[in-house]
Structures are given as C-alpha cells and as structure tokens.
C-alpha positions as CSV (number, residue, x, y, z in Angstrom):
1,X,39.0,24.9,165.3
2,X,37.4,27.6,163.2
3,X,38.1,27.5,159.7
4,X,40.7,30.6,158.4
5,X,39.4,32.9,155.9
6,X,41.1,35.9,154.1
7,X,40.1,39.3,153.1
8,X,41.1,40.2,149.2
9,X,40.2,43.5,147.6
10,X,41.0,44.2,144.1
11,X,40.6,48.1,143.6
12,X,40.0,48.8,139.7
13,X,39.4,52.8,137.8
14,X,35.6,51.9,137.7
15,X,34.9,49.5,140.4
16,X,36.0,47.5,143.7
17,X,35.5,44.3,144.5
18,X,36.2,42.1,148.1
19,X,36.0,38.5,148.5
20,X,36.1,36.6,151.5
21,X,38.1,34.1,150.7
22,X,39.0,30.0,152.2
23,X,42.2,28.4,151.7
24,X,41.3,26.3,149.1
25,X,40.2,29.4,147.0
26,X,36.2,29.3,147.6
27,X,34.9,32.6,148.0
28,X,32.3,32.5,150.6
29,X,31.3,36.7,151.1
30,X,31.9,38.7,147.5
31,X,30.8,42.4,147.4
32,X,31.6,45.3,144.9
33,X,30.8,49.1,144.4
34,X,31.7,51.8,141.7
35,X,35.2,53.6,142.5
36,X,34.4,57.1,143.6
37,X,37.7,58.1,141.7
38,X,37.3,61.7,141.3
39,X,36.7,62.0,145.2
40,X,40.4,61.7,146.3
41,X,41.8,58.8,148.2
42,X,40.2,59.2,151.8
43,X,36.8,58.5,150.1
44,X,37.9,55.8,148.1
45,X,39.7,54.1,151.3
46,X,36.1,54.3,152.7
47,X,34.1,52.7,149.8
48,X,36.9,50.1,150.0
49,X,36.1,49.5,153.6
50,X,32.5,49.2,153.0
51,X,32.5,46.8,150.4
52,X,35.5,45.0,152.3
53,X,32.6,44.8,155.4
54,X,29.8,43.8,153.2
55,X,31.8,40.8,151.6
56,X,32.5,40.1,155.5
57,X,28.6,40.1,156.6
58,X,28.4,37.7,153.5
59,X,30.3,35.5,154.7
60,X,29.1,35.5,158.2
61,X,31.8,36.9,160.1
62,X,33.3,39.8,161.3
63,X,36.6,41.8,159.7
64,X,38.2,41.9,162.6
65,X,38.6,37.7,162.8
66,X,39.9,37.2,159.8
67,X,43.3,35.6,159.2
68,X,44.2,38.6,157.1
69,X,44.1,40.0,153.4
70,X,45.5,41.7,151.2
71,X,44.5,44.6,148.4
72,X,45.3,45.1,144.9
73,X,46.0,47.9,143.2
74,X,46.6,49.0,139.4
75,X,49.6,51.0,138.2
76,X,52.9,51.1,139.3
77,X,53.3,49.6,142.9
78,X,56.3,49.6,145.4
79,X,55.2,46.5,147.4
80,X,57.8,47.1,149.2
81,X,57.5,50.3,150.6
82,X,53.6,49.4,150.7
83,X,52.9,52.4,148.1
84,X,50.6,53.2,145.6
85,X,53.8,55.3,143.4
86,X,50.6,56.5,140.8
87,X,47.7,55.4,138.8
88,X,46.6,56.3,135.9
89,X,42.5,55.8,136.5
90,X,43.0,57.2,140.4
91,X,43.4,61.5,139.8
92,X,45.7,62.4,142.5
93,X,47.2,59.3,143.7
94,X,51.2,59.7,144.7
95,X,53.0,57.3,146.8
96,X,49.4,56.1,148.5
97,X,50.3,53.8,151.8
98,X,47.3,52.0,150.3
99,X,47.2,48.4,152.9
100,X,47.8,50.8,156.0
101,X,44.9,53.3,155.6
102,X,42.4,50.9,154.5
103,X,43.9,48.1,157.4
104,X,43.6,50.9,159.9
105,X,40.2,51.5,158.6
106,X,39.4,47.7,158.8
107,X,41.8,46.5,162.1
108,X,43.3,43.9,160.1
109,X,46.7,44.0,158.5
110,X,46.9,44.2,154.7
111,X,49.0,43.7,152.6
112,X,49.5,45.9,149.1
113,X,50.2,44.4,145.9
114,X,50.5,45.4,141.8
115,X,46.5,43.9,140.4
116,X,48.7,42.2,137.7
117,X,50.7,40.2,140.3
118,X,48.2,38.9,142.0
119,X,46.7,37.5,139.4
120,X,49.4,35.7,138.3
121,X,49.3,34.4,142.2
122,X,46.2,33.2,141.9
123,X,46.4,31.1,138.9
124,X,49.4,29.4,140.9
125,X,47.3,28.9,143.9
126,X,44.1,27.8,142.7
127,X,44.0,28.2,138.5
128,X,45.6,27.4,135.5
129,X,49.3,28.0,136.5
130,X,48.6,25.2,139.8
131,X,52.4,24.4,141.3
132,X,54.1,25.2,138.2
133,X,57.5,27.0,138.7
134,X,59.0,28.9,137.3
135,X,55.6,30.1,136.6
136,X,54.8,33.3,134.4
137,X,51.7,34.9,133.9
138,X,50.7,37.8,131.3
139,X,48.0,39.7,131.4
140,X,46.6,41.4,128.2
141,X,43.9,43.6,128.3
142,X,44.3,47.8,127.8
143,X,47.8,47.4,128.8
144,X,50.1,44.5,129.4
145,X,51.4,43.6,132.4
146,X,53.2,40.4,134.5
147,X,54.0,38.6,137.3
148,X,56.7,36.1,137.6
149,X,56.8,33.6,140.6
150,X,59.5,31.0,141.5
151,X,58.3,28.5,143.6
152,X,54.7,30.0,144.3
153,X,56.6,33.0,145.8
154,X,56.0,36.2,144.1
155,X,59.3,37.7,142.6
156,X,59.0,41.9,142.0
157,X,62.6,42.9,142.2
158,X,64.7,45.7,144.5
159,X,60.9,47.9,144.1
160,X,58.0,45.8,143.1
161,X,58.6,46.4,139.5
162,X,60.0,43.0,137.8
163,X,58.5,41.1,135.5
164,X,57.0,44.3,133.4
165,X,57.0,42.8,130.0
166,X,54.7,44.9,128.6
167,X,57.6,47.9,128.9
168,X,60.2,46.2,126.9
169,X,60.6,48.3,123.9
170,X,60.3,46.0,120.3
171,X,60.0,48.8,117.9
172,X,62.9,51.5,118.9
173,X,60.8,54.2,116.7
174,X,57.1,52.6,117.4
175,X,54.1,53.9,118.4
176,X,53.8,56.1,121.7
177,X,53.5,54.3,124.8
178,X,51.6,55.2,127.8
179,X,55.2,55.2,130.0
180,X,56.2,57.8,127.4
181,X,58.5,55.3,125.8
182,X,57.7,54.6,122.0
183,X,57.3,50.8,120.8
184,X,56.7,48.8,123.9
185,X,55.3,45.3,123.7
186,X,52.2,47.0,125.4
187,X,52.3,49.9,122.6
188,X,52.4,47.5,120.1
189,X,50.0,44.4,121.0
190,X,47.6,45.3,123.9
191,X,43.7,46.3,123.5
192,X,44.5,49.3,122.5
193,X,47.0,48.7,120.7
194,X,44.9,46.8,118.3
195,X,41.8,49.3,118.6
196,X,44.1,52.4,117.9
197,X,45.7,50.6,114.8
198,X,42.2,49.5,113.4
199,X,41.0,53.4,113.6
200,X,44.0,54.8,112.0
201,X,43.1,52.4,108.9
202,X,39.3,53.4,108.6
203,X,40.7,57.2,108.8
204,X,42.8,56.3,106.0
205,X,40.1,55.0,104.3
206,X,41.8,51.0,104.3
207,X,39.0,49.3,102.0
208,X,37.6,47.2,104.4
209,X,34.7,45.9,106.5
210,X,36.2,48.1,109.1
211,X,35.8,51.1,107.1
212,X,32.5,50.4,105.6
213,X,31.0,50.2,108.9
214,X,32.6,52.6,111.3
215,X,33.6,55.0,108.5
216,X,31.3,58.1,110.4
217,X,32.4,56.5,113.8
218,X,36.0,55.3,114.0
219,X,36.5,56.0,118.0
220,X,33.8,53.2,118.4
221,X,35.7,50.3,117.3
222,X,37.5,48.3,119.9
223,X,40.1,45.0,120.0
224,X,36.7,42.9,120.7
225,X,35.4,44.5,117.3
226,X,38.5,43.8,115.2
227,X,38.6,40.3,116.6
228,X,35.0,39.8,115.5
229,X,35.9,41.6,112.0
230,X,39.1,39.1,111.7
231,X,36.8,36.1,112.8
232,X,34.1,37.2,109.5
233,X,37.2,37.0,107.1
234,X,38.1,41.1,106.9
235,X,41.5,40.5,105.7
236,X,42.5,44.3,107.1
237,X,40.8,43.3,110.6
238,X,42.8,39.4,110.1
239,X,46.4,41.4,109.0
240,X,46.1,44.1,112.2
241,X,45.1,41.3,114.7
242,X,47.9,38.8,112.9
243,X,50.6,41.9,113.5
244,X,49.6,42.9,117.6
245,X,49.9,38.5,117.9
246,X,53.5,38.4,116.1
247,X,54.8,41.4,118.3
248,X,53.0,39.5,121.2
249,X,54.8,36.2,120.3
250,X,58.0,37.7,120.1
251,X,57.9,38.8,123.5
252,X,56.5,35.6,125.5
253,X,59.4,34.1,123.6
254,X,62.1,36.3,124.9
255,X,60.4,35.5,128.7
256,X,60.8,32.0,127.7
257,X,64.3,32.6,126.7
258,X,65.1,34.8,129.7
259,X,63.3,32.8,132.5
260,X,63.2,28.8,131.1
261,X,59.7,29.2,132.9
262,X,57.6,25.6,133.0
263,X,54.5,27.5,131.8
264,X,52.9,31.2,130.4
265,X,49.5,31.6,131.7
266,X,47.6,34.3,129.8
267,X,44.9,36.4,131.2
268,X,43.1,39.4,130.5
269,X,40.2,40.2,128.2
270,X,42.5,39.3,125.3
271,X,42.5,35.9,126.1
272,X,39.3,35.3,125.0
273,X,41.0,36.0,121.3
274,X,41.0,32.0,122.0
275,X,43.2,30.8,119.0
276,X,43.6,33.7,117.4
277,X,45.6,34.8,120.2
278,X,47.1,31.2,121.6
279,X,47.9,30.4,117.9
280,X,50.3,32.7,116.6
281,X,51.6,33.0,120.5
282,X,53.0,29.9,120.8
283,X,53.9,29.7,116.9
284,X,56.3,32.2,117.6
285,X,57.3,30.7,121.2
286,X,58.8,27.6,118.8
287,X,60.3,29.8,116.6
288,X,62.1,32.3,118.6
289,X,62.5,30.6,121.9
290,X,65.3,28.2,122.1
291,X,65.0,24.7,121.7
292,X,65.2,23.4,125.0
293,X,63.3,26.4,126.8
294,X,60.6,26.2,124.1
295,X,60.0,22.8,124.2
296,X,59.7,22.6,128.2
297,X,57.3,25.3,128.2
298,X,53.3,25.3,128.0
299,X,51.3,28.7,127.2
300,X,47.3,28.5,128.5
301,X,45.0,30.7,129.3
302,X,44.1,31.8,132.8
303,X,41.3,30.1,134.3
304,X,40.2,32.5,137.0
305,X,38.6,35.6,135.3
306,X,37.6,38.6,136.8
307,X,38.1,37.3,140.6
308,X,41.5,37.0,139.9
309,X,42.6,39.8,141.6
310,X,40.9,39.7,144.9
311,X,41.8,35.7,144.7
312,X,45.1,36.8,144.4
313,X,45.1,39.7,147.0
314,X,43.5,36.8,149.7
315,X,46.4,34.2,148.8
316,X,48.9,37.1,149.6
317,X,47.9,36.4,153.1
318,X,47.8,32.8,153.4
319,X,50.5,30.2,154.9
C-alpha cells in the first residue's frame, strides 16, 4: 500500500510556503514564493497553487493523490465557515473561502485554518508540545496569538476565535492595539511592542546605548535590537525588555489559571529571547498562577520553527 502524504500551505504577508508532508511529520516536497499581495486574491490563489504543485513534483507525486491538506492563513479566521474574515498584510481580503478556491484550483479538499493554530498543532503532533493535553501554545512575534488543544484536537470556539490571548486587555488605558482596543497583552509585550517602546525612549532622549546609537535613526531599531542592547548590559534596553516579559508573564499565568494546561509551548521569533524571555515567564507563572495549576505546568519553547505552519496545516488533514 502506498504510503499517505498531505498537502500543508502556510500563506504569510511576504511569502508562501507548501510542504508535502508524511505522517510522521517528514517533509518530503517543500516549495515557496513571494506573496503577490497587492494583486488581489485570484492571483494569490494561483501562486498558492503553483508552489502547492511544485512542493508536489518534489516529492514525486501528483496533487491530485494526495490524502489531503490543509492551508493556513494569518488574521482573523472563521474555520468554521471556511473564511478568511480579513487580514491585515492581504489589501482587500473579506470573508475569503480561502480552502475552496485554492482546493478547486488543486482537486483536493482543503481545509482552512488560523497560521497561529496550526502551529500550536504541530508542536502537538510532531514538536515540543508531543501528547500533552491540555496543551497551549503562544506564539510571539509582531503580534501574539494562540491555540489551545484538548486532547490533540484543536479547540477555536462558536467562530474560530478562542484561545486569542494576545487580545486580553492588561492595561485598561494602555497603549493602542492593532484590534483598536488599548492595552492588550499583544499591545503591551509583542515585537512591536518592545520596538515601539525602545523608539519612544531614544525620542525622548532616555540616556542610553539605545539613544547613542539610533539617536538620527529611531525607526530602525527592532525587539531583536533591544534584546541585543539588554544582553550588552543597557539598563534602559534590560528595564523595557524586563517590562514587555512581566506583562507577558502575567498573562501565560492567567491561561494557566484559566485552562490547568499540562504545558505552554512558546513560538515565534521571540522565543529566541531564550532566557530572557523563558525567565521572567515562568517566574511570573509561579507567582501568579495558582499553586496546583502552576506547579503541574511546563513552559518550553517550540521546536518546529518556521515550518510550523504548513506542518500544522498537513496534520489538519491527517487520521
């Protein structure tokens, strides 16, 4: 009997990627093009077909005898309904039957999922978050979103939207979110989060490395630049890192409290904070998080990286 093989497609602002992927989470075809985002969705539907074809020929078989797949997508998703509601890299997109146009293109059923969901369904299935339950994965990066699964099953509510952490509001009169909130968990601790908050303090003038070296160029710094600031001893860089990981803390904590989950896998680029992200995370996790939920938790990082996604959109698929 012929092995089965799954199709997973993770579409992104800037780029797509497609993996043919085996049940055991080996990717045996892997392709990837830019997005044409500005060209509207029927183009973009194309180049997703291509590169879904061209991870195919990689692999050595045809689209068409796959076992199936599935397709990620950022934003807010009604899984559900199978819709694309909007996306904030994608100009144009509104309620986008996303897995039906591209499976009609490809004559293969797909399914449609939020990108931060299947990640979080592929560290279950093949990474760091392997047979936990309740499992709960986070995702830092720009934003912050997650995924919550209970026995390796996806749970994303009465619409697809559960499990958005990154929307609980910390800070009633915060900083402006992008859901038009002000002081979300995401508003206060993700990428940019941390890169807005370091070029407010060079604008101020904050004496600091910070300042000394991006004084003429503020818009250049980024969380990957404060992070390598904080690592050099800049005690402004170290203070506006520590505050983003505190406000971070305090919200895995109220998942742990709310959920009881066995373990908090973290993914995104901001994982690769390494301690000075896990640290203060999971400092916070004992303090805030009751006793008997904190102490049956574990937080890790992810261990799948960037093929998370179309990992993830593959397993959607699978028995």
């Amino acid at each position: 009997m012929a092995e089965s093989l799954y199709l997973g497609i993770d579409l992104g602002g800037t780029k797509i990627a497609a993996g043919v992927v085996s049940v055991g989470g080996e990717v045996r075809g892997f392709a990837r093009a830019a997005t044409p985002a500005r060209e509207g969705v029927e183009v973009v539907v194309r180049a997703m077909a291509g590169v879904a074809r061209e991870a195919a020929r990689g692999a050595g078989v045809s689209v068409k005898r796959l076992a199936g797949g599935g397709v990620g997508a950022p934003g807010p998703i009604d899984s559900v309904a199978g819709l694309v509601v909007s996306s904030p890299n994608l100009p144009g997109w509104r309620d986008v039957a996303l897995g039906r146009l591209l499976g009609r293109s490809l004559g293969l059923k797909l399914s449609l999922e939020n990108d931060a969901n299947l990640a979080g369904l592929a560290e279950y299935r093949f990474g760091a978050g392997r047979g936990c339950s309740p499992l709960y994965y986070l995702t830092v990066s720009t934003g912050i979103g997650g995924a919550l699964l209970l026995d390796g099953k996806l749970v994303v509510g009465a619409r697809g939207a559960a499990g958005e952490v990154g929307h609980l509001v910390l800070v009633p009169d915060g900083p402006l979110c992008g859901c038009g909130n002000r002081g979300c968990l995401e508003a206060l601790a993700s990428g940019t989060a941390v890169a807005r908050r370091a070029r407010e303090a060079v604008r101020r003038s904050v004496v600091s490395m910070l300042t000394e070296r991006f004084a003429a160029r503020p818009s250049r710094i980024t969380a990957a630049v404060v992070a390598d600031f904080a690592r050099q001893g800049d005690p402004e860089a170290q203070r506006i890192l520590a505050e983003a990981m505190e406000h971070l803390g305090r919200g895995v904590a109220g998942v742990v409290n709310l959920l009881n989950p066995e373990r908090i896998v973290i993914g995104g680029g901001l994982s690769s904070l390494g301690p000075l992200l896990f640290d203060p995370v999971r400092r916070a996790v004992a303090r805030y998080a009751n006793d008997l939920a904190s102490e049956s938790v574990s937080v890790v990082e992810a261990e799948l990286g960037s093929r998370s996604g179309l990992l993830g959109a593959a397993a959607l698929a699978m028995p």
